[in-house]
C-alpha positions, 0 to 999 in steps of 0.5 A: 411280452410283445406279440405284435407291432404295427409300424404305420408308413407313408404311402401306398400299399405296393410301396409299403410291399416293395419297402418291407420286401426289400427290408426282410431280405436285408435282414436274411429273411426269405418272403413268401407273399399269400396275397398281396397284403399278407405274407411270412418272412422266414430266416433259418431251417424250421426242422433243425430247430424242432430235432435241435431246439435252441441250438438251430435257429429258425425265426418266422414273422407273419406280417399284414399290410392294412392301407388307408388313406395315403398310408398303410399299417404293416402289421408284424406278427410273432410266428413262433414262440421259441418253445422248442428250445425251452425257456432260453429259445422263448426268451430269445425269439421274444428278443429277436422280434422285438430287434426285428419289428425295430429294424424294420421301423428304422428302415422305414425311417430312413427312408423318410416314410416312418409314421409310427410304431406301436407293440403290443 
């Protein structure tokens, strides 16, 4: 089960901000900015999800922007695991990062800056 992807782009850290920012809100996620190279993007109601389990969705990716040297690494992080909704809520969170972290890499691609995805 994948826990994390890094996503490696071309550019500097407020273009990789601005790109990912942009590619969340695309997807319905809101994002909350803890500095400026860490932040959580949040789609749904996370109490519905804990009094409703599965029936209510709620998804969180945490995400971490590391620069270098004419590029950076956005670093996403699986938030929640799905466990108020047993078995099937586990299964689908797992399914929804593994489509998101996807998303967002094909967001990255074609916007011609794509290096590299690598899950773990």
């Amino acid at each position: 089960m994948v826990s994390y992807a890094d996503i490696a782009v071309k550019g500097s850290v407020q273009n990789v901000q601005n790109l990912a920012q942009t590619a969340f809100a695309a997807n319905g996620f809101t994002v909350k900015w803890e500095s400026a190279t860490k932040g959580k993007a949040e789609k749904g109601s996370r109490g519905l999800n804990l009094a409703l389990g599965a029936f209510a969705q709620y998804y969180g990716v945490d995400f971490e922007i590391y620069p270098g040297q004419d590029a950076a690494v956005l670093r996403l992080l699986k938030s929640n695991t799905g466990l108020a909704g047993g078995i099937w809520g586990m299964m689908k969170v797992s399914k929804q990062f593994e489509e998101l972290s996807d998303t967002i890499a094909r967001w990255f691609q074609q916007q011609g800056v794509l290096q590299g995805v690598q899950k773990k």
